[in-house]
matplotlib code that plots the C-alpha trace (Angstrom):
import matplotlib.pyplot as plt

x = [68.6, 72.0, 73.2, 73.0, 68.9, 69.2, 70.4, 68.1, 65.4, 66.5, 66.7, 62.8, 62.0, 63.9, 62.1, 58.8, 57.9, 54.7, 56.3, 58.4, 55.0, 54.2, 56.6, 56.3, 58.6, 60.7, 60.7, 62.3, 64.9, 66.3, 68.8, 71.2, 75.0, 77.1, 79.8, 81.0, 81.3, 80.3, 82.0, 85.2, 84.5, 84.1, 87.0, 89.0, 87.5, 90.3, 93.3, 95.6, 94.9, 91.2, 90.5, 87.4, 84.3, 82.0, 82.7, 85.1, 87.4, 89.6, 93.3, 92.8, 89.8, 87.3, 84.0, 84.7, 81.6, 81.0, 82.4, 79.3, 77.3, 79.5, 77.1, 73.5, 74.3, 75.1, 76.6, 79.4, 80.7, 80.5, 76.4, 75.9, 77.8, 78.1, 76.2, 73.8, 73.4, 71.1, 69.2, 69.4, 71.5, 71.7, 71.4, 68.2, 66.6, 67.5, 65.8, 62.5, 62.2, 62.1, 59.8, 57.4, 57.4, 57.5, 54.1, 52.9, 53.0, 50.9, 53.8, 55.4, 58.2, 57.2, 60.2, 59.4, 62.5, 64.4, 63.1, 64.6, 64.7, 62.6, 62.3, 59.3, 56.3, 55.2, 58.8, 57.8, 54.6, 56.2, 59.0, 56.3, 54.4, 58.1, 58.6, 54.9, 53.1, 52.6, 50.8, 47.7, 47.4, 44.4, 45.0, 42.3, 41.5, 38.5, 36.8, 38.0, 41.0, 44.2, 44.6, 48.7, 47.5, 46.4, 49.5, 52.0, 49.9, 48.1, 50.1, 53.5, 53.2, 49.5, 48.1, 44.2, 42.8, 39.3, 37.5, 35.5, 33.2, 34.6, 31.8, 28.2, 25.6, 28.2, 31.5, 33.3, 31.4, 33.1, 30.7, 32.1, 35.1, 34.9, 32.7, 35.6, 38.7, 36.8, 36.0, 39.8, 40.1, 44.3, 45.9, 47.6, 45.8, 47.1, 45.3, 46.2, 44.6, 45.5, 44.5, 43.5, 42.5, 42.7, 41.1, 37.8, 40.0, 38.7, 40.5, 38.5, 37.2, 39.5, 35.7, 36.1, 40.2, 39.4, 36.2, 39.0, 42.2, 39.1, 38.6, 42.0, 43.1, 40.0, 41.2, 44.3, 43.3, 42.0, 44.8, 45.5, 48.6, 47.8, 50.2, 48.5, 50.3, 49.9, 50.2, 50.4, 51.4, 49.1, 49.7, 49.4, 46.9, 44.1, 41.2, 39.1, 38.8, 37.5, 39.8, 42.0, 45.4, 47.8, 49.3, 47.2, 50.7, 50.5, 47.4, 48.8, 52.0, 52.2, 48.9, 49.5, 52.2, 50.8, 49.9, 53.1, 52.3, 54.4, 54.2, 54.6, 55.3, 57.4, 58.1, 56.5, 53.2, 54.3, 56.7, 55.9, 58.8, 57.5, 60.1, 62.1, 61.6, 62.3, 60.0, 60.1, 59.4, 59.3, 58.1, 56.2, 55.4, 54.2, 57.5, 59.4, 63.2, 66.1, 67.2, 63.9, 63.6, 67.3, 66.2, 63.6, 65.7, 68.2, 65.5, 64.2, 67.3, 68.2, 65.1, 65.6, 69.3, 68.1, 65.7, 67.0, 70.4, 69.6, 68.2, 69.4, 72.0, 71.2, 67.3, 68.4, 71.0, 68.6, 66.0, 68.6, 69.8, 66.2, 65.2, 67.5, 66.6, 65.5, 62.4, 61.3, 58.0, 57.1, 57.3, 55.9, 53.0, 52.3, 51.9, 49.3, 47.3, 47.0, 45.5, 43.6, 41.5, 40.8, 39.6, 37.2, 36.2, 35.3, 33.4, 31.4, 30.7, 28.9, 26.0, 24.7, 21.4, 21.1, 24.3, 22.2, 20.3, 23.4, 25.6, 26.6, 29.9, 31.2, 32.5, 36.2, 37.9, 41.6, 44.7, 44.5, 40.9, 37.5, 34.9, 31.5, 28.6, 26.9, 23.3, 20.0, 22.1, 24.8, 28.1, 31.2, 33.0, 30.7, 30.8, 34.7, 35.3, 32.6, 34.0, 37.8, 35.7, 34.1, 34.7, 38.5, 38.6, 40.2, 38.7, 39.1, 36.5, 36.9, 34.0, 30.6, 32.4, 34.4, 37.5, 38.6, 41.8, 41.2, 45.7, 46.0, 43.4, 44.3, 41.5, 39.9, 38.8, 37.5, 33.9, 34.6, 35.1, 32.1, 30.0, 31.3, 30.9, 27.3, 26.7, 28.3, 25.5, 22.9, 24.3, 24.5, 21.0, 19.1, 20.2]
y = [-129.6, -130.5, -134.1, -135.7, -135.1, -136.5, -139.9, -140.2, -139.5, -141.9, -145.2, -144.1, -144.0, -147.2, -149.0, -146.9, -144.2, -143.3, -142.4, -140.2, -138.5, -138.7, -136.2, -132.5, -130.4, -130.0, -133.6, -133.9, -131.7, -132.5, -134.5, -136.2, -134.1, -137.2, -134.6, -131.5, -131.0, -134.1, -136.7, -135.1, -135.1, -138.6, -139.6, -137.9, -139.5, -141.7, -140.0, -138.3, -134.6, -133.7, -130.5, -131.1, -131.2, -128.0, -129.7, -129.0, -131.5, -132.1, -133.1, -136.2, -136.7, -136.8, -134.6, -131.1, -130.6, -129.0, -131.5, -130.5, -132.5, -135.9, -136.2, -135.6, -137.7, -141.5, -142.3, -142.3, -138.9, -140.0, -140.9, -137.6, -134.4, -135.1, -134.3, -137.6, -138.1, -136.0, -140.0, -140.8, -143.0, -146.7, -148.6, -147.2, -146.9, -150.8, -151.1, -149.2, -151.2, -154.6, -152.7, -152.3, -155.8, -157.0, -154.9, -155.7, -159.4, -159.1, -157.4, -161.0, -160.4, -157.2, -155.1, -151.5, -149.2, -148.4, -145.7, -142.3, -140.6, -137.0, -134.6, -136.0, -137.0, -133.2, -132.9, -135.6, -135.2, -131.6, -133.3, -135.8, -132.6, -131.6, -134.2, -134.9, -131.8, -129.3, -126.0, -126.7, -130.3, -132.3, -133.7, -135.6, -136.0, -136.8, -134.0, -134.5, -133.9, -132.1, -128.7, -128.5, -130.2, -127.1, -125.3, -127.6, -128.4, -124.9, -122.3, -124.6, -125.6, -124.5, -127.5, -128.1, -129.6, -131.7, -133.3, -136.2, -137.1, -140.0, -141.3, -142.8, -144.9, -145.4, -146.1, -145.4, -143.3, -145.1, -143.8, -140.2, -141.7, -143.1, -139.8, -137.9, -139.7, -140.1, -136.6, -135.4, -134.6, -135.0, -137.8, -137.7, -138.2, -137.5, -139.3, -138.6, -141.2, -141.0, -144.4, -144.1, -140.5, -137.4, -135.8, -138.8, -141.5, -143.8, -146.4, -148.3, -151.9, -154.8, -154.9, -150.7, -151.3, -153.5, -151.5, -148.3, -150.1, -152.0, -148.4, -147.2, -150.1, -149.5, -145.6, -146.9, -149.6, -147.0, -145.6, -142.4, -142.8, -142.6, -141.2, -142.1, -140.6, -142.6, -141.0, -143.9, -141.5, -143.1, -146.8, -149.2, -147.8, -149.9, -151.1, -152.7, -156.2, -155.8, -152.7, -153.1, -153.2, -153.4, -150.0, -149.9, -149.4, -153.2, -153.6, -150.7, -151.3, -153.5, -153.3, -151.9, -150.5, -146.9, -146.5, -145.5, -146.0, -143.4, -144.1, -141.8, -143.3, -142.5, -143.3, -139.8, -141.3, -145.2, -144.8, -141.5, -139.6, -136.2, -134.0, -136.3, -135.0, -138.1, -139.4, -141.6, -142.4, -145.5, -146.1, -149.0, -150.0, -153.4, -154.8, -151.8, -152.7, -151.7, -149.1, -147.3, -147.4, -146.0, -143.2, -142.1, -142.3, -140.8, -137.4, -138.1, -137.0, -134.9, -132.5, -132.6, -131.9, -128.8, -128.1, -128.8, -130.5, -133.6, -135.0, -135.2, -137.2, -137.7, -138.1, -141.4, -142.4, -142.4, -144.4, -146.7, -148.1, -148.1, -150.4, -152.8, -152.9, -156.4, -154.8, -151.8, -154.5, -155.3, -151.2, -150.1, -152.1, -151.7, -147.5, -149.2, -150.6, -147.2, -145.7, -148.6, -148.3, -144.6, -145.6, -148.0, -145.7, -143.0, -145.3, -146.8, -143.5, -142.5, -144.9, -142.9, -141.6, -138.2, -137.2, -137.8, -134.7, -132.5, -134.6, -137.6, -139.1, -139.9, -143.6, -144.0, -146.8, -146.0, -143.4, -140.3, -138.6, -138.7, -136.0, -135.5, -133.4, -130.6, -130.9, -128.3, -125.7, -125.2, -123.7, -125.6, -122.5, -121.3, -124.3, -124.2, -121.3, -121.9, -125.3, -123.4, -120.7, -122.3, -126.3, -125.9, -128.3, -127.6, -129.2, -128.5, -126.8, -127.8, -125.8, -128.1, -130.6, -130.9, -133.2, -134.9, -136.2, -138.9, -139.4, -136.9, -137.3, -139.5, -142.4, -140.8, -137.4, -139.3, -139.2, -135.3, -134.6, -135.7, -134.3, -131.3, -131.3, -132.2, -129.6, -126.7, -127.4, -127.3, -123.8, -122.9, -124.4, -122.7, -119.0]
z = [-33.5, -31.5, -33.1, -29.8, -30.1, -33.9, -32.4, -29.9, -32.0, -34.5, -32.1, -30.9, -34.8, -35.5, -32.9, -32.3, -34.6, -32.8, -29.7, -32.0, -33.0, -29.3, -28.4, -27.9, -29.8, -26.5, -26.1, -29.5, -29.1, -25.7, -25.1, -22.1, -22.9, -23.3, -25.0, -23.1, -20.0, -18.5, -21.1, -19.9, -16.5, -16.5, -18.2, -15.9, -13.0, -11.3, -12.6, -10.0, -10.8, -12.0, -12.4, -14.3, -11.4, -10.0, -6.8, -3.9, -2.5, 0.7, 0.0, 0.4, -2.5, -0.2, -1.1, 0.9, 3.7, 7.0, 10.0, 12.3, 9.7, 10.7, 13.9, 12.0, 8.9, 9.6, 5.5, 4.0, 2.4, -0.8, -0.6, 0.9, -0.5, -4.4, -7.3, -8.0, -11.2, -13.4, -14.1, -10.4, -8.1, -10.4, -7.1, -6.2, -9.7, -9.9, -6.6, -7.2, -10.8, -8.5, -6.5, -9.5, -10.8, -7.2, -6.1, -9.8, -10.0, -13.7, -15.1, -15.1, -17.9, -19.6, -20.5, -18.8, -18.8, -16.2, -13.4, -13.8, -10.6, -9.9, -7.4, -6.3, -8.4, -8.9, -10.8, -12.6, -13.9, -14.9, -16.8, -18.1, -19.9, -20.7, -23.1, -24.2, -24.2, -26.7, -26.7, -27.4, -27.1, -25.0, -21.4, -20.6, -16.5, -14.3, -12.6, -9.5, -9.5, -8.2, -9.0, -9.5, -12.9, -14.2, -12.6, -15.0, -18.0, -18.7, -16.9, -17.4, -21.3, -22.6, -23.2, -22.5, -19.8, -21.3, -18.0, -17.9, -14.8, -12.9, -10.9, -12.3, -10.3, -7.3, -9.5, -12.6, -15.3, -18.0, -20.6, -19.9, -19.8, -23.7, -24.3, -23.6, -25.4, -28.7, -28.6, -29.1, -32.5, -32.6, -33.4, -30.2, -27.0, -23.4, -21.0, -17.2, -14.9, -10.4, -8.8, -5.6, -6.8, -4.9, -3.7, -4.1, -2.5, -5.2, -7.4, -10.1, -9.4, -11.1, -13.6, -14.5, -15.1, -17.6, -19.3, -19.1, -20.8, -23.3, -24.4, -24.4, -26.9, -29.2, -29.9, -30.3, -32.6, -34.5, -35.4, -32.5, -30.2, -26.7, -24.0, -21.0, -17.9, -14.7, -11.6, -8.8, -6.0, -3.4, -4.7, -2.6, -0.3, -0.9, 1.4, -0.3, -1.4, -4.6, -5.6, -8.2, -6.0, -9.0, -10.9, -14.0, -15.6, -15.9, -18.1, -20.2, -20.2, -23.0, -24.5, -28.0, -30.0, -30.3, -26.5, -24.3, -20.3, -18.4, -14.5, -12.4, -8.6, -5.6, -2.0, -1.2, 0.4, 0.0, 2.5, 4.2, 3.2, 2.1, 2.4, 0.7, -2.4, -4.5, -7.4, -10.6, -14.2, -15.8, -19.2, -20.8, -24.4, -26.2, -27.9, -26.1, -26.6, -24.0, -27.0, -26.9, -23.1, -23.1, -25.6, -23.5, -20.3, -21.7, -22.7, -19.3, -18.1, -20.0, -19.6, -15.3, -16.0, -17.7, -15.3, -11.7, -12.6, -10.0, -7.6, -3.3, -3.1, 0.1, 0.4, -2.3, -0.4, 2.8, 1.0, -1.1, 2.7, 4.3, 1.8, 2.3, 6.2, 7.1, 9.1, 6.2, 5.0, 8.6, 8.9, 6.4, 7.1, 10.1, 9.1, 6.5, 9.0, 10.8, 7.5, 6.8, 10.3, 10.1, 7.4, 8.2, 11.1, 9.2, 6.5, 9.8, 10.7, 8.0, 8.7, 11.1, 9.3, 10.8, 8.7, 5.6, 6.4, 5.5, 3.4, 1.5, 0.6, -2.5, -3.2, -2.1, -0.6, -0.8, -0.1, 1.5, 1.2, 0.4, -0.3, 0.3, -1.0, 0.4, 0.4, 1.2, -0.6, 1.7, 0.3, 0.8, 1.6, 4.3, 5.9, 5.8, 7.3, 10.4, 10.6, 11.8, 13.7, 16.0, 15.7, 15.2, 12.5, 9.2, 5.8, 2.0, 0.2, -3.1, -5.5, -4.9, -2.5, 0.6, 1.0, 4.3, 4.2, 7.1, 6.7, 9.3, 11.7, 14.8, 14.8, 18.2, 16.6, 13.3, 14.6, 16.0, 12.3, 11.4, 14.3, 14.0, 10.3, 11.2, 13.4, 11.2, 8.3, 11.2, 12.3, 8.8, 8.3, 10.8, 9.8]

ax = plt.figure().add_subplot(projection="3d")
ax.plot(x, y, z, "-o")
ax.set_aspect("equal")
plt.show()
């Protein structure tokens, strides 16, 4: 194990030793080069000759680029063309943790580390199983759920997928919730919970956040450390009064000492920036210390360093000056209330009874989807592809259900989707 690891590893044991534990055996031996390369690097930065970077220059220091890019790119050089650091651009890392306690009002003075930036939240949750998951080891996720999980956790580092059914009576099936973490026979547990969830579009009432951090804390009470991955990629986009509208990072994030919280967020959907490619993680303990949090950032970065180097320079750069536009909340909103309506048309739409016949939603009442279930034997797939045939409307069969991602349907064409949904059973039906 390089020495650099050894230290790291011993300011987490000094101030945590279960996270220590919590780590997966890459986890413990990665490590941010402060020596090498980069330590001289930076102390040559600022002298009059520095032959140290990987980057070209012009003679007069500036960062060497193509001029034709002066008239598509409105920023300065320098927060455009050079390498961003492997931990992310400090100004917007610093910005996105206001962001969190600002959006998370409960999180009143808890110390949470400071955001480490990713390429995107896919990247993250990626490095997040980088540093947490061994071969082997139990991920525990609802059954609806999005399928690039098994893509990073089972084909990427062979851990276990163990599923537990997320809906019961109309809401959260906490018993197969408790069911499922008590079963886990390690003493480490990684639990992976996405609030509002895709593809179900559902995010726990304020009543089931509590019963799911309740049971959280009593495994951890008994003596197992919990790594409980959050994935908040849709945060924000609630519609529902009695939804829980915080992060559950903030109920977890300093609940007990053997429980870390990692969140997992981004501006991705928030702020409609896909392409963007520009995620975080931020880390959260009870009686977590700036020299833990600086431990695990400084892993965090190391493992994307290893991995992609960094992230755009110029995708943070772009966000970094867009939120610090006077108008980006009055924006931002206003796309909200666009969501928020097809929303409520498609929910209104699904009173009409004669849709019963064929199918039935499942509860949602936030982000990007919902799904619905097939009934009278009809197979999802079937109905899928007659659905493009002759409706021209494009769904997602997902095995027993069908998901409608209501994001990118204009508000006119909602009740279409339903109608012609409607009428592709009955085709389907009457064979």
């Amino acid at each position: 194990m390089d020495t650099q690891a050894t230290c790291l590893n011993n300011a987490i044991e000094r101030q945590n030793i279960n996270i220590l534990e919590m780590l997966s055996e890459r986890g413990k031996n990665i490590f941010f080069p402060k020596l090498g390369i980069l330590a001289q690097s930076s102390q040559a930065k600022g002298k009059s000759i520095n032959a140290t970077i990987g980057e070209a220059v012009e003679d007069d220091g500036s960062s060497m680029h193509l001029s034709e890019f002066d008239t598509l790119i409105n920023l300065p050089g320098n927060n455009v063309f050079p390498y961003a650091p492997s931990f992310g651009k400090k100004d917007l890392r610093d910005t996105w943790k206001e962001f969190i306690y600002k959006k998370n009002p409960s999180l009143e003075r808890t110390l949470i580390s400071t955001p480490v930036a990713t390429n995107g939240i896919t990247h993250g949750i990626s490095i997040a199983g980088y540093l947490f998951a061994n071969e082997g080891d139990d991920v525990i996720l609802t059954n609806l759920y999005w399928e690039n999980y098994n893509l990073i956790f089972e084909n990427g580092y062979g851990a276990k997928i163990q599923l537990f059914d997320l809906f019961h009576d109309g809401g959260f099936n906490i018993n197969s919730f408790t069911e499922k973490i008590n079963e886990i026979q390690r003493e480490k547990v990684i639990i992976l919970l996405n609030f509002p969830n895709n593809p179900s579009g559902y995010t726990p009432l304020t009543s089931e956040i509590e019963l799911i951090v309740n049971e959280i804390n009593h495994l951890a009470e008994k003596g197992k450390k919990l790594v409980v991955l959050i994935d908040d990629a849709y945060f924000g986009l609630v519609f529902e009064d009695k939804v829980f509208k915080e992060s559950i990072f903030t109920k977890i994030a300093n609940l007990h000492e053997n429980v870390l919280a990692v969140k997992l967020d981004g501006p991705t959907k928030e702020d409609y920036v896909w392409g963007f490619r520009v995620g975080f993680i931020t880390y959260g303990i009870k009686n977590g210390t700036t020299e833990l949090y600086e431990a695990l950032e400084n892993k965090t970065a190391g493992a994307i360093r290893g991995n992609i180097s960094n992230i755009s320079h110029l995708s943070q750069s772009l966000l970094q000056t867009i939120y610090l536009h006077e108008n980006y909340m009055a924006a931002k909103q206003k796309k909200y209330s666009i969501l928020k309506t097809r929303y409520n048309i498609l929910k209104d739409s699904f009173h009409n009874p004669k849709y019963s016949e064929y199918f039935e939603p499942l509860p949602f009442n936030s982000g990007y989807f919902m799904c619905l279930k097939l009934k009278k034997g009809l197979n999802t797939e079937e109905v899928r592809v007659h659905l493009l045939n002759k409706y021209s409307t494009g769904v997602i069969a997902l095995g027993s259900f069908i998901r409608l991602a209501f994001s990118a349907v204009p508000q006119s064409k909602i009740p279409d989707l339903l109608e012609n949904l409607y009428n592709a059973c009955r085709d389907l039906d009457k064979l």
